[in-house]
PyMOL CGO cylinders between C-alpha atoms (Angstrom):
from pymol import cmd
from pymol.cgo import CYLINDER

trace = [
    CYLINDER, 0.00, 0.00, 0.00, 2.63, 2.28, 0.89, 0.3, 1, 1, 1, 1, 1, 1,
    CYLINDER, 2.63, 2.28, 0.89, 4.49, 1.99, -1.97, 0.3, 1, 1, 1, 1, 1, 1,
    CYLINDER, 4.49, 1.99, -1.97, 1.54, 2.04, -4.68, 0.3, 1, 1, 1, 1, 1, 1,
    CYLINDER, 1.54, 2.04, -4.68, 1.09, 5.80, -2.86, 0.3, 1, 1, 1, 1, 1, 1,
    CYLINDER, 1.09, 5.80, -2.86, 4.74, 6.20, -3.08, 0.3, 1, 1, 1, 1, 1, 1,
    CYLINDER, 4.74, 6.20, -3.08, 5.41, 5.40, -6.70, 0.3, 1, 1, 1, 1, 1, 1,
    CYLINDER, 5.41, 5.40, -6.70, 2.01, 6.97, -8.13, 0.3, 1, 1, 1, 1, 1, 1,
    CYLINDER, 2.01, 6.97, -8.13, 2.74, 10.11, -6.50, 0.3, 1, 1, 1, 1, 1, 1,
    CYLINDER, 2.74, 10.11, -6.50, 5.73, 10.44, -8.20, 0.3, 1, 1, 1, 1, 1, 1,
    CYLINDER, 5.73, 10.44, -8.20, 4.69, 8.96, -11.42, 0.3, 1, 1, 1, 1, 1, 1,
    CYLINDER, 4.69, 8.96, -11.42, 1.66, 11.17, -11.50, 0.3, 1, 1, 1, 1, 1, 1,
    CYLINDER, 1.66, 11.17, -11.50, 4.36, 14.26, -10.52, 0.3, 1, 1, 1, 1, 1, 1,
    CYLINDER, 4.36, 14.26, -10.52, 6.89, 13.07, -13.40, 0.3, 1, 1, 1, 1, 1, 1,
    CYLINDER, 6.89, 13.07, -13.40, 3.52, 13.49, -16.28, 0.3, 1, 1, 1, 1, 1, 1,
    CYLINDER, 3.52, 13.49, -16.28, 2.61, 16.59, -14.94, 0.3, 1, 1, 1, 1, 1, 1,
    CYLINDER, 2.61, 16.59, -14.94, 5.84, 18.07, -15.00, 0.3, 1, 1, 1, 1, 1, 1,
    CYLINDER, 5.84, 18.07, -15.00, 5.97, 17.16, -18.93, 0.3, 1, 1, 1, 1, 1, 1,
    CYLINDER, 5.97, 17.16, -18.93, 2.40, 17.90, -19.34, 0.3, 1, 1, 1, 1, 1, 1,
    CYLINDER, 2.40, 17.90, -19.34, 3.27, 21.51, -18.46, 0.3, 1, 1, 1, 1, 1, 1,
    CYLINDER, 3.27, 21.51, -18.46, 6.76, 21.86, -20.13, 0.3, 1, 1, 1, 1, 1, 1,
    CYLINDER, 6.76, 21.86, -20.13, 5.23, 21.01, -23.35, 0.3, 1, 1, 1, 1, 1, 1,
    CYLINDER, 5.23, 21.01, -23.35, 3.15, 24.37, -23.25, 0.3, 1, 1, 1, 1, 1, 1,
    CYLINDER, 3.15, 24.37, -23.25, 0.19, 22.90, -25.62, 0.3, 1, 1, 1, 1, 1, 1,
    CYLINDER, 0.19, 22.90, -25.62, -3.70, 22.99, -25.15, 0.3, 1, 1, 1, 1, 1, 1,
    CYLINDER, -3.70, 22.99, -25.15, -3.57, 20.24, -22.93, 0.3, 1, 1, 1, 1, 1, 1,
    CYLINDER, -3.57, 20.24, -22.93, -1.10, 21.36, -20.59, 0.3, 1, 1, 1, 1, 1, 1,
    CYLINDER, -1.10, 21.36, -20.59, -3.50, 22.21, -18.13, 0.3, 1, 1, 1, 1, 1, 1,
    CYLINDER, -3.50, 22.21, -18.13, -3.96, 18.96, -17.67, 0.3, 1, 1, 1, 1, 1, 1,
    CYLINDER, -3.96, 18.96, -17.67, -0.58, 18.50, -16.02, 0.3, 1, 1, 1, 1, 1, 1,
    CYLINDER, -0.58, 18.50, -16.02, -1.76, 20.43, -13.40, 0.3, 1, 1, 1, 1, 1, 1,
    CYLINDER, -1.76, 20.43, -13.40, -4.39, 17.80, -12.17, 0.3, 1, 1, 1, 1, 1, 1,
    CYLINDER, -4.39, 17.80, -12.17, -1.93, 15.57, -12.51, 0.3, 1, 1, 1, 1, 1, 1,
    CYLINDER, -1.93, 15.57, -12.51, 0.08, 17.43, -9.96, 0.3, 1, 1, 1, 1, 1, 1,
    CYLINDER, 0.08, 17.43, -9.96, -2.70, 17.89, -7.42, 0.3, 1, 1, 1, 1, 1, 1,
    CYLINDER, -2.70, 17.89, -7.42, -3.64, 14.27, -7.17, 0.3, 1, 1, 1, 1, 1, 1,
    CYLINDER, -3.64, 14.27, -7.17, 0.28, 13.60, -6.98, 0.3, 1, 1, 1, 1, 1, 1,
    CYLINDER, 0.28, 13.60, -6.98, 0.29, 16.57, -4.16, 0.3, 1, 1, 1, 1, 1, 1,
    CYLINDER, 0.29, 16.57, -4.16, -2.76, 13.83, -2.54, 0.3, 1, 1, 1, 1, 1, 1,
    CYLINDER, -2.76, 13.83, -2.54, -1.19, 10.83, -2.34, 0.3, 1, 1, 1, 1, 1, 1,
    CYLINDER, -1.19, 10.83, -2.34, 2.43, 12.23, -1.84, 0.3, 1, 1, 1, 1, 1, 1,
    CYLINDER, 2.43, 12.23, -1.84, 0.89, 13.78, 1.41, 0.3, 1, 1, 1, 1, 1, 1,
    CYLINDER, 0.89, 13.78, 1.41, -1.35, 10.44, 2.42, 0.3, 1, 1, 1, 1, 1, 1,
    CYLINDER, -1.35, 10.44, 2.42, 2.61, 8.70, 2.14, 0.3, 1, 1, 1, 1, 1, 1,
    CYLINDER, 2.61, 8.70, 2.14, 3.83, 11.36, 3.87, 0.3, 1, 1, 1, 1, 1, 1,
    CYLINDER, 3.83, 11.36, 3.87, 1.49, 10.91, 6.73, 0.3, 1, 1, 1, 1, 1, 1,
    CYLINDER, 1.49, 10.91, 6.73, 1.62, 7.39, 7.10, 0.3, 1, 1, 1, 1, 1, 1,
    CYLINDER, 1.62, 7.39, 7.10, 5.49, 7.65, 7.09, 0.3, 1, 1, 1, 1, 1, 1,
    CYLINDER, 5.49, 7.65, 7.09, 5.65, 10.43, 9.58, 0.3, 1, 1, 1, 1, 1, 1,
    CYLINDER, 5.65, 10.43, 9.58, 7.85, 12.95, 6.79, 0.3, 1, 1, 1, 1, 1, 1,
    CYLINDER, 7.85, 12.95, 6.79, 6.10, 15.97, 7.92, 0.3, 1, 1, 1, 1, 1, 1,
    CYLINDER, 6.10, 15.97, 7.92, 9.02, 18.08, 6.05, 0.3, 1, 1, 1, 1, 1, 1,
    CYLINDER, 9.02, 18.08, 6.05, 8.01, 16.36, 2.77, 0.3, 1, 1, 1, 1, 1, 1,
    CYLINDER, 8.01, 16.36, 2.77, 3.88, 16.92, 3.66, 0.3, 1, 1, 1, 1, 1, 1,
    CYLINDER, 3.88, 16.92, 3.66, 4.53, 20.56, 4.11, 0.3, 1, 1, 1, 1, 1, 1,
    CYLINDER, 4.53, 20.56, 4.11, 6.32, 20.82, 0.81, 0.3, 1, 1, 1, 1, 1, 1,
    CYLINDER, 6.32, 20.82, 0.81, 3.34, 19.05, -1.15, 0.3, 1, 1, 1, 1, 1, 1,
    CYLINDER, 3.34, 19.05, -1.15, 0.89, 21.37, 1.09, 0.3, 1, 1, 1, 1, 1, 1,
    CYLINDER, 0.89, 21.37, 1.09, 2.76, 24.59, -0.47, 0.3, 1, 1, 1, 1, 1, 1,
    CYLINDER, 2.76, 24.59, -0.47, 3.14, 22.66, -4.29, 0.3, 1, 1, 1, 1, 1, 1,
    CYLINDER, 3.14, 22.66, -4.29, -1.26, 21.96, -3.55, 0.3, 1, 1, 1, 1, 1, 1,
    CYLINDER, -1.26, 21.96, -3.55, -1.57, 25.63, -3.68, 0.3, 1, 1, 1, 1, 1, 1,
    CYLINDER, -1.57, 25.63, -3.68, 0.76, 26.54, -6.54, 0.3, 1, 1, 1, 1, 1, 1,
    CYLINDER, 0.76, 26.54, -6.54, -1.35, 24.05, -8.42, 0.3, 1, 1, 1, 1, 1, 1,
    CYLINDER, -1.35, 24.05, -8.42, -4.72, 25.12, -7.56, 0.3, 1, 1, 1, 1, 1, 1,
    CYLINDER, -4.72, 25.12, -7.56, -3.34, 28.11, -8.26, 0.3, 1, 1, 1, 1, 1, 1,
    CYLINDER, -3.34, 28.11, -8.26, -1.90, 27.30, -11.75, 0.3, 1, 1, 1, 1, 1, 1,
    CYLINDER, -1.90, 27.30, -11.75, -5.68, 25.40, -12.29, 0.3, 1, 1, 1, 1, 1, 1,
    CYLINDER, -5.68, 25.40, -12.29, -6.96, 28.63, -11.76, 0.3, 1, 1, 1, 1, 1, 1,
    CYLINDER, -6.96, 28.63, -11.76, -5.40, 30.28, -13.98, 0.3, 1, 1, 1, 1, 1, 1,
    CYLINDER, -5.40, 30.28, -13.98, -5.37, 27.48, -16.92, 0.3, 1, 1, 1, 1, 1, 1,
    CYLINDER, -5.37, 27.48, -16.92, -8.61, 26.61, -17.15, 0.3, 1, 1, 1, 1, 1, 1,
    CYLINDER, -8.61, 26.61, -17.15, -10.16, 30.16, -16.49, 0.3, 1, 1, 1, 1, 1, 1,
    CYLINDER, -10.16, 30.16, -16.49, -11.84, 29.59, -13.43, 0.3, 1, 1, 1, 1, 1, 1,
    CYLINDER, -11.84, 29.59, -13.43, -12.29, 33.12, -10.88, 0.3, 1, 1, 1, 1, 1, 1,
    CYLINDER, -12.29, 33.12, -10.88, -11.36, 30.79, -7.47, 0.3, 1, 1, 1, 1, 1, 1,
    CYLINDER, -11.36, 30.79, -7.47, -10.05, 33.43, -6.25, 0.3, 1, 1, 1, 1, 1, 1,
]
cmd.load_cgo(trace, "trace")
């Protein structure tokens, strides 16, 4: 269990990362990618007791919200 968190965290990191570098229409996309990566990264986190590592994805959740935001038009905030 801990490792399927561990590995699809950073697998789902990895495609958003070239989702986004690739600058197309369906970059956005990357950044979904990222958020559910920023999800389990922080459930692993947790369970492994890597609090330095949850506060990082905490900050990289609200760069990508942000960065859905602005991508896909929405007025969160």
């Amino acid at each position: 269990m801990l490792e399927l968190l561990e590995y699809s965290g950073s697998f789902l990191a990895l495609l958003g990362a070239t989702m986004v570098a690739r600058n197309d229409k369906h970059s956005k996309w990357g950044f979904v990618a990222f958020v559910i990566s920023n999800f389990l990264l922080s459930t692993w986190s947790i369970m492994m007791g890597a609090y330095g590592l949850l506060t990082l994805n905490v900050f990289y959740l609200c760069i990508n919200v942000y960065g859905i935001n602005k991508w896909f038009k929405l007025k969160l905030f």
